[in-house]
DOKOL-622689 format. One record per residue: residue number from 1; x, y, z of N, C-alpha, C, O in turn. Coordinates in pm, 1 decimal. Layout:
N
{NUM,{X,Y,Z},{X,Y,Z},{X,Y,Z},{X,Y,Z}}
...
This chain:
123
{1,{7877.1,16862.4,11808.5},{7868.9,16797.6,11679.2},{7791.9,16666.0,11691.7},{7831.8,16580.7,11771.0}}
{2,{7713.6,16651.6,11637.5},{7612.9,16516.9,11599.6},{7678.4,16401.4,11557.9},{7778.5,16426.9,11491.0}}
{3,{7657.5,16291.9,11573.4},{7710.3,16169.0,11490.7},{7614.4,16132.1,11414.1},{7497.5,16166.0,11432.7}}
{4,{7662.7,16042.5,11298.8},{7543.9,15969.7,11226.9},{7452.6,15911.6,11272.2},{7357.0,15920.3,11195.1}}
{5,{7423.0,15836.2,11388.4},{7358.4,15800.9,11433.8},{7251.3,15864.9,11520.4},{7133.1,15830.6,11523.7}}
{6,{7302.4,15952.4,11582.9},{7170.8,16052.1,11636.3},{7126.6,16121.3,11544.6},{7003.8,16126.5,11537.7}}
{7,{7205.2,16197.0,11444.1},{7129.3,16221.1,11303.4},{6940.0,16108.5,11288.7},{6819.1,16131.3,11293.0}}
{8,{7010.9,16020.5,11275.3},{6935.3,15912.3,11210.4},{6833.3,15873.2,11305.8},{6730.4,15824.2,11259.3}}
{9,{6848.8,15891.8,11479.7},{6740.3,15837.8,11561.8},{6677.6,15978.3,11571.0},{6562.9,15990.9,11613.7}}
{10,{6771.7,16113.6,11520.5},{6654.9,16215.9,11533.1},{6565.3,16227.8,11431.6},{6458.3,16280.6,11461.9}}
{11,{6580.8,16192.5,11318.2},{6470.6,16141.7,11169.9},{6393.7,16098.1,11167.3},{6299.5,16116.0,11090.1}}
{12,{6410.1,15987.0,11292.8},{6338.6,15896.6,11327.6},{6192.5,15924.0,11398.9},{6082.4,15879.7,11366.2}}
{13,{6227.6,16010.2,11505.1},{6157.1,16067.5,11591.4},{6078.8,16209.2,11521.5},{5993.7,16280.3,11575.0}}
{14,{6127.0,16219.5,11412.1},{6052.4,16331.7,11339.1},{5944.5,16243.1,11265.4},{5825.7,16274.3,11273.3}}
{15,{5989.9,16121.3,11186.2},{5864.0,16074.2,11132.5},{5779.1,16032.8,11227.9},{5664.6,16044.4,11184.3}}
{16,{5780.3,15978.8,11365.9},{5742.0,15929.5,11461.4},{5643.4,16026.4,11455.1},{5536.9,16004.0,11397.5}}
{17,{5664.9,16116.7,11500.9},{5583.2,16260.0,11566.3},{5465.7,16300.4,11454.2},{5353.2,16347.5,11470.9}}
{18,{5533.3,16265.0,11341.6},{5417.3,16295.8,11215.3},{5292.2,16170.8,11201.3},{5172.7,16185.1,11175.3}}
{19,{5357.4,16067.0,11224.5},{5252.1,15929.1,11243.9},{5180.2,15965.2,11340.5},{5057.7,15957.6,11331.1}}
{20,{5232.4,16005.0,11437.1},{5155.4,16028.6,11556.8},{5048.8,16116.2,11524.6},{4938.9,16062.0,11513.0}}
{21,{5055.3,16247.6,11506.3},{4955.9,16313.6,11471.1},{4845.3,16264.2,11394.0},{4731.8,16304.4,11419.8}}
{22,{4863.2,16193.5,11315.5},{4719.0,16110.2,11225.3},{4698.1,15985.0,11274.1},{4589.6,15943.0,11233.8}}
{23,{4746.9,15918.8,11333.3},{4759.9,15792.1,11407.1},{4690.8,15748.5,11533.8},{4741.2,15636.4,11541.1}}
{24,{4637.6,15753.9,11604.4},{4539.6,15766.9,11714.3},{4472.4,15628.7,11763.6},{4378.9,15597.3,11689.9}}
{25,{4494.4,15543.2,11863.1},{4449.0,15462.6,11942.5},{4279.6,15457.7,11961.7},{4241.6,15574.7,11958.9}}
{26,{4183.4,15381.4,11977.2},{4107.3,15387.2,12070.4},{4081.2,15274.7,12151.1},{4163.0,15186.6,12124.7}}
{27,{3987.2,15235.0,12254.0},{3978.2,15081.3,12270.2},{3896.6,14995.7,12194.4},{3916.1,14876.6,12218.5}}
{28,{3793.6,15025.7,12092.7},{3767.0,14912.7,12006.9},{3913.9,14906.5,11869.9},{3949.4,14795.9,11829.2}}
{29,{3957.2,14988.9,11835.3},{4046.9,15025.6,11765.0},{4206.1,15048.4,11778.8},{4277.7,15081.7,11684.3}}
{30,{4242.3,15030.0,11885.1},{4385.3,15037.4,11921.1},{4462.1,15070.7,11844.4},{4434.9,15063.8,11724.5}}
{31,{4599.6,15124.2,11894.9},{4710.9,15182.1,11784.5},{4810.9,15016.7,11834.8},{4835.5,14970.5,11946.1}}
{32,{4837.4,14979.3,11729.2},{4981.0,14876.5,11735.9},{5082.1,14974.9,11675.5},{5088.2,15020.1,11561.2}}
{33,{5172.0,14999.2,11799.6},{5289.3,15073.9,11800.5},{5432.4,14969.1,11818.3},{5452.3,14889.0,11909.7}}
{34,{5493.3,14989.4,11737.8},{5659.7,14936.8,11741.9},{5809.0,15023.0,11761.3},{5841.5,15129.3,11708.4}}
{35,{5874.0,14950.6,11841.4},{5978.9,15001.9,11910.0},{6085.2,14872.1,11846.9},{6080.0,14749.2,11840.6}}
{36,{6167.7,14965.0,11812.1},{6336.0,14831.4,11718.6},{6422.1,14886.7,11777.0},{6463.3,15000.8,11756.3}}
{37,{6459.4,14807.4,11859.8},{6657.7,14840.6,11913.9},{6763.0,14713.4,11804.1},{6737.2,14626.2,11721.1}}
{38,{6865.8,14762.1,11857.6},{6949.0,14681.2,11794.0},{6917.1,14514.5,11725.4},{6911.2,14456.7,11616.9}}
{39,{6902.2,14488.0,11878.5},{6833.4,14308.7,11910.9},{6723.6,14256.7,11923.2},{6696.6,14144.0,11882.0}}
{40,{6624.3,14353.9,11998.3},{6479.1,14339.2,12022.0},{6434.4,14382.7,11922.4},{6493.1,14439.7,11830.4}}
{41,{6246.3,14340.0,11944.4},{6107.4,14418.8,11864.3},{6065.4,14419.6,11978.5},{6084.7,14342.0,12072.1}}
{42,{5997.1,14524.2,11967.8},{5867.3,14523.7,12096.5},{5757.4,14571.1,12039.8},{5786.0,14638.2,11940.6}}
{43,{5623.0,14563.5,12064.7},{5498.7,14609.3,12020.0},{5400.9,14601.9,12115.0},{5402.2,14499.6,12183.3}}
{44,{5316.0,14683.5,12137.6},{5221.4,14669.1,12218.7},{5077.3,14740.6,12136.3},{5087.5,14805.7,12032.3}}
{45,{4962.8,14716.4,12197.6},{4863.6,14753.5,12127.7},{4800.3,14866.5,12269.8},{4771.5,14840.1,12386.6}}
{46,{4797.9,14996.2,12190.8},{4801.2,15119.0,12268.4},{4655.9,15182.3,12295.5},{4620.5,15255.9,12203.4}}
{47,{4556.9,15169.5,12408.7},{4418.9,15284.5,12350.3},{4451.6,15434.3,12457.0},{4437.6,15459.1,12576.7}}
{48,{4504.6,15514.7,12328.5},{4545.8,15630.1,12350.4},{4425.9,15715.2,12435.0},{4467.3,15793.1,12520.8}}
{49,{4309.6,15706.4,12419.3},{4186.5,15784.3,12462.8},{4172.5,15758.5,12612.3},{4131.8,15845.6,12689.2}}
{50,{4206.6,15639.0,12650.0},{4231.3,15575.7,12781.8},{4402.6,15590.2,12880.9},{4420.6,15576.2,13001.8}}
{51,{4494.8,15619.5,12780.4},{4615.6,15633.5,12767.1},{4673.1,15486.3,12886.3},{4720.2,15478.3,12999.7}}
{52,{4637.1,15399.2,12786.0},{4675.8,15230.5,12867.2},{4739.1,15149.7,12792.5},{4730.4,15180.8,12673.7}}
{53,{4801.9,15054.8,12814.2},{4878.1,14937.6,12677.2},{4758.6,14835.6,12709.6},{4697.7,14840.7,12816.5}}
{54,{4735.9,14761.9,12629.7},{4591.6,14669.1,12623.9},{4684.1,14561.1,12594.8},{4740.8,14529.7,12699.4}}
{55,{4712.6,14509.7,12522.3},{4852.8,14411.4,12524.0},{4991.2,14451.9,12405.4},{5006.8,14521.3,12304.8}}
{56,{5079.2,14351.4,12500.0},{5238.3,14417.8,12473.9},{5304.0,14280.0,12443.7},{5246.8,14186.7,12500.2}}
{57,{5420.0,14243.7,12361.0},{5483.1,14145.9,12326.6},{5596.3,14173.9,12311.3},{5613.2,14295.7,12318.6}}
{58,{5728.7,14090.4,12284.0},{5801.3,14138.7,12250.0},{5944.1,14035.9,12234.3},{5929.5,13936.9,12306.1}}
{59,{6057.5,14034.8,12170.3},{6120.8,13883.2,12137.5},{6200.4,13835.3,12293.8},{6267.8,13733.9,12311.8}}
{60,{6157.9,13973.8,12423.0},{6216.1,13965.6,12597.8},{6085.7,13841.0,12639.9},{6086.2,13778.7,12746.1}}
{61,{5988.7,13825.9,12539.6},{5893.7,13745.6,12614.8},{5938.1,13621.7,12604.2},{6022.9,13568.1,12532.8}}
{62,{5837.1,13569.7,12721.9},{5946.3,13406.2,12727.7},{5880.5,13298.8,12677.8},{5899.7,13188.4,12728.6}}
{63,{5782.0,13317.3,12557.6},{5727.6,13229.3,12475.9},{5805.7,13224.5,12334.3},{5828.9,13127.4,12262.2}}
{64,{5852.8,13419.9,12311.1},{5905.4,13410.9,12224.7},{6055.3,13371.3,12215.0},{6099.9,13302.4,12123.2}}
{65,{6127.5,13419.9,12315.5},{6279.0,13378.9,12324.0},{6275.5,13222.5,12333.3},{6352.2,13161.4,12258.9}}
{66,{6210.7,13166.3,12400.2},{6259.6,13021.1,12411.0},{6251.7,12962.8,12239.8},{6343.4,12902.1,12184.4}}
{67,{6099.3,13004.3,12167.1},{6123.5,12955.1,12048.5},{6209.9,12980.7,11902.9},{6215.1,12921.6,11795.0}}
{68,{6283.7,13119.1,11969.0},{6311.8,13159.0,11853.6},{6487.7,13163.7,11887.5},{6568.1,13211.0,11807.2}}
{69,{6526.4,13104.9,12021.8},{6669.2,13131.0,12072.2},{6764.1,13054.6,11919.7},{6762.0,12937.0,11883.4}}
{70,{6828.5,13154.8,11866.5},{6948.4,13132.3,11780.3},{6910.6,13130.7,11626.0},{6974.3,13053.7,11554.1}}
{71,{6829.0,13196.2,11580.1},{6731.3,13212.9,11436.8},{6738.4,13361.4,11441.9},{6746.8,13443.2,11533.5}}
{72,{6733.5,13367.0,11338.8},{6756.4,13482.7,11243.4},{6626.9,13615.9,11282.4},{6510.2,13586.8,11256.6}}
{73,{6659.6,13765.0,11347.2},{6579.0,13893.7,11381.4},{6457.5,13860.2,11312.4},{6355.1,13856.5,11380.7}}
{74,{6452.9,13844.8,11237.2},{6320.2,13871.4,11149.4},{6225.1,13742.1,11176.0},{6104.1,13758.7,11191.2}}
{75,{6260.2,13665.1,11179.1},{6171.9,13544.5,11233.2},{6212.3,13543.6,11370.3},{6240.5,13427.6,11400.2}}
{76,{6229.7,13632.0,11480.2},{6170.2,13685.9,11583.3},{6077.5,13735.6,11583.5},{5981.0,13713.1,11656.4}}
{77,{6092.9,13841.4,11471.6},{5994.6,13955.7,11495.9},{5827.8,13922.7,11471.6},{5725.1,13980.6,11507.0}}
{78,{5863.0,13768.2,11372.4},{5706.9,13753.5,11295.9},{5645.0,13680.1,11416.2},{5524.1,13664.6,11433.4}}
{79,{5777.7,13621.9,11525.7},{5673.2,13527.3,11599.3},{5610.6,13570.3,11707.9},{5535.0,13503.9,11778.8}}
{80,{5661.9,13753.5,11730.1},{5621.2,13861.6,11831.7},{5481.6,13887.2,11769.7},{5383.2,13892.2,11843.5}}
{81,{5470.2,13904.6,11627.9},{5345.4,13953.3,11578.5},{5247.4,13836.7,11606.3},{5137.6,13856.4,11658.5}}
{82,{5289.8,13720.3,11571.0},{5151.9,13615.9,11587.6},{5151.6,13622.6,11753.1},{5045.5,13647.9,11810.0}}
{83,{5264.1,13600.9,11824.0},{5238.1,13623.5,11975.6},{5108.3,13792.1,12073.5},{5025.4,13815.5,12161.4}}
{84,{5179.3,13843.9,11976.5},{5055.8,13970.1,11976.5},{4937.7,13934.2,11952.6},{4855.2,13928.1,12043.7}}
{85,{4897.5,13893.8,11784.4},{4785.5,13856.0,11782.7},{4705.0,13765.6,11873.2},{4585.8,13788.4,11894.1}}
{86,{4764.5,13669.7,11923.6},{4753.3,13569.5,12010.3},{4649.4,13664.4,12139.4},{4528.0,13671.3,12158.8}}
{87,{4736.5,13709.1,12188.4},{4735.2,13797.1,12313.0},{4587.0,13888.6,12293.4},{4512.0,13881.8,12390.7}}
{88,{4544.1,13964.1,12188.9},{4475.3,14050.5,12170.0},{4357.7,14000.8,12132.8},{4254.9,14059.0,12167.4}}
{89,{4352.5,13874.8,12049.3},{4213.5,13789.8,12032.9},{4145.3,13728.9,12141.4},{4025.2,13703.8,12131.4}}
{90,{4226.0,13696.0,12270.2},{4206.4,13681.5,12395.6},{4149.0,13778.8,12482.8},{4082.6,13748.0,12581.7}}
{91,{4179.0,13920.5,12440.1},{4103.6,14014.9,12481.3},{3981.5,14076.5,12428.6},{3914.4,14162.7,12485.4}}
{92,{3956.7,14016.4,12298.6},{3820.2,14040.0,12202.0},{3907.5,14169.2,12105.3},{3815.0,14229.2,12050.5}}
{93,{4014.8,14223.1,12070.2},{4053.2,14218.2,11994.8},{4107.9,14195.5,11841.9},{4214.2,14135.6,11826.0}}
{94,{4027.9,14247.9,11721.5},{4060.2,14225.0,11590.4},{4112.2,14305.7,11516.0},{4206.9,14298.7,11437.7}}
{95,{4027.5,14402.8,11552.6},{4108.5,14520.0,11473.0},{4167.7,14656.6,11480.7},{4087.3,14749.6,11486.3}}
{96,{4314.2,14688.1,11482.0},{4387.9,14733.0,11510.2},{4457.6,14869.8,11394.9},{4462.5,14834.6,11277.0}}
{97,{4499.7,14990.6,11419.9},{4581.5,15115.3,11379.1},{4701.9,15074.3,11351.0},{4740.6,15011.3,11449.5}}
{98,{4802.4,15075.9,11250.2},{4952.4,15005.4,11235.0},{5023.9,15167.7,11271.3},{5004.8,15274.0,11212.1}}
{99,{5094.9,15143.4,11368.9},{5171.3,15286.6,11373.5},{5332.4,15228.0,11391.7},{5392.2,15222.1,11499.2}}
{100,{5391.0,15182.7,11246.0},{5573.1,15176.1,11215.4},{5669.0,15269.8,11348.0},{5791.0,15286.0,11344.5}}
{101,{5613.0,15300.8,11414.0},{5721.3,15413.7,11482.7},{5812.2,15515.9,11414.9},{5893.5,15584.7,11476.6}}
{102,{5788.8,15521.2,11261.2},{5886.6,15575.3,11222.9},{5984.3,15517.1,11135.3},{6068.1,15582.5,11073.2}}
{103,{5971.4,15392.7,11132.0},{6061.5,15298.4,11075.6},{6018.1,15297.9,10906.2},{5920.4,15348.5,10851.0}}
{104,{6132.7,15219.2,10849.7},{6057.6,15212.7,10731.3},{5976.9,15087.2,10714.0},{6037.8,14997.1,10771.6}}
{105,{5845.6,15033.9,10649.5},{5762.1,14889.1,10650.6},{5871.7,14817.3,10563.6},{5861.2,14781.2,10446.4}}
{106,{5964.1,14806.8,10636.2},{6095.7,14683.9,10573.5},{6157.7,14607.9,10648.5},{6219.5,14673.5,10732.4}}
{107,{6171.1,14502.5,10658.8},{6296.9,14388.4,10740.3},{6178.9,14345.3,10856.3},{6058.4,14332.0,10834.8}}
{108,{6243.5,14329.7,10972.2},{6174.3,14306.2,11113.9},{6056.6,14387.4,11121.4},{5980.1,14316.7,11186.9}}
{109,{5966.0,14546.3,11079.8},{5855.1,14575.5,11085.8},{5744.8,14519.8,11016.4},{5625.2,14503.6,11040.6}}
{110,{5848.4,14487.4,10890.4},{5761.7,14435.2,10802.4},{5682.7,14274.5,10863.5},{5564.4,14242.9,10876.2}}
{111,{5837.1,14185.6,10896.1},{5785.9,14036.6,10946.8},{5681.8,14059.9,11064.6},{5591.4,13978.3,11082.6}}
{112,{5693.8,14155.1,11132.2},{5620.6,14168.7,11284.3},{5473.9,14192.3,11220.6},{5380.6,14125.7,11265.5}}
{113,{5450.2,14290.7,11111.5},{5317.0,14321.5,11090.6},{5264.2,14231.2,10965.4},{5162.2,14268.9,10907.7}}
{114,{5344.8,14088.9,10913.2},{5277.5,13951.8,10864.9},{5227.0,13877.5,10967.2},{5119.9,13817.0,10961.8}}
{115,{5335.1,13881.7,11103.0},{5285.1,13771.9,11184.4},{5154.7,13791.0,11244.3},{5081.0,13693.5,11259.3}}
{116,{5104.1,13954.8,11294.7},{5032.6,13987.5,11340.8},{4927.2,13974.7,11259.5},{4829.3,13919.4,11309.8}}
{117,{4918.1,14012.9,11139.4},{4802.0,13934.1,11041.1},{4780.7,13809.1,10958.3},{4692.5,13789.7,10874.7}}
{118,{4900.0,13709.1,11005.9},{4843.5,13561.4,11058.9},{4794.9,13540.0,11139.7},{4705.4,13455.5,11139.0}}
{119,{4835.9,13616.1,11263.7},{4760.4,13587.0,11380.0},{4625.9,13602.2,11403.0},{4565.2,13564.4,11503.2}}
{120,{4564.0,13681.0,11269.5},{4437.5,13749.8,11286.4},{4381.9,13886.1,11300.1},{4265.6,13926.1,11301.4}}
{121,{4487.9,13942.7,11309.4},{4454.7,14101.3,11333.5},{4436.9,14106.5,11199.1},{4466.8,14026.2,11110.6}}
{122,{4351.8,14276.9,11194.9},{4307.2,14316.8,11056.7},{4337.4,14485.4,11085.2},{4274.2,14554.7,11164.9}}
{123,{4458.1,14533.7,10992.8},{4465.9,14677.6,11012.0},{4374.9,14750.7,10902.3},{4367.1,14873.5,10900.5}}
């Protein structure tokens, strides 16, 4: 018998799988892919054709935890996205594939993919 919750991370992984299919990385073009656990965001910018992470961020990084220790998920998540952007303009990096993981574009995906286009990215 299933619980609600694997219900819900298997839904998850079904929309996942459907993004995926139209969703596609390259290296002038990268896929920005997101991963939400309970506490964390993580994101990395993916070139699938190469099958490499080009850069990765996330609120375990220690630019972002120090600034964001005891403030509210979501203003984690936006300061992972400008920390991304950060990271990826350094690599000649602008413009980027938004792939939600599956999630819905609400709460922490949503703040992660403002910060990342303060930061400069352009999906």
């Amino acid at each position: 018998m299933r619980t609600h919750t694997a219900e819900r991370a298997t839904r998850r992984r079904k929309r996942h799988m459907r993004i995926r299919r139209k969703v596609s990385g390259t290296s002038d073009k990268p896929r920005l892919s997101i991963f939400r656990s309970l506490n964390h965001i993580f994101a990395q910018l993916i070139d699938d054709s190469a099958g490499q992470t080009l850069v990765s961020a996330s609120t375990l990084s220690k630019e972002v935890r120090e600034s964001v220790s005891g403030k509210p998920r979501k203003e984690a998540s936006k300061a992972v996205g400008v920390l991304l952007a950060e990271r990826a303009k350094a690599k000649g990096i602008e413009h980027v594939k938004f792939d939600r993981g599956g999630y819905l574009y609400h709460g922490r995906v949503r703040a992660l993919a403002e910060g990342a286009r303060e930061g400069g990215l352009k999906f």
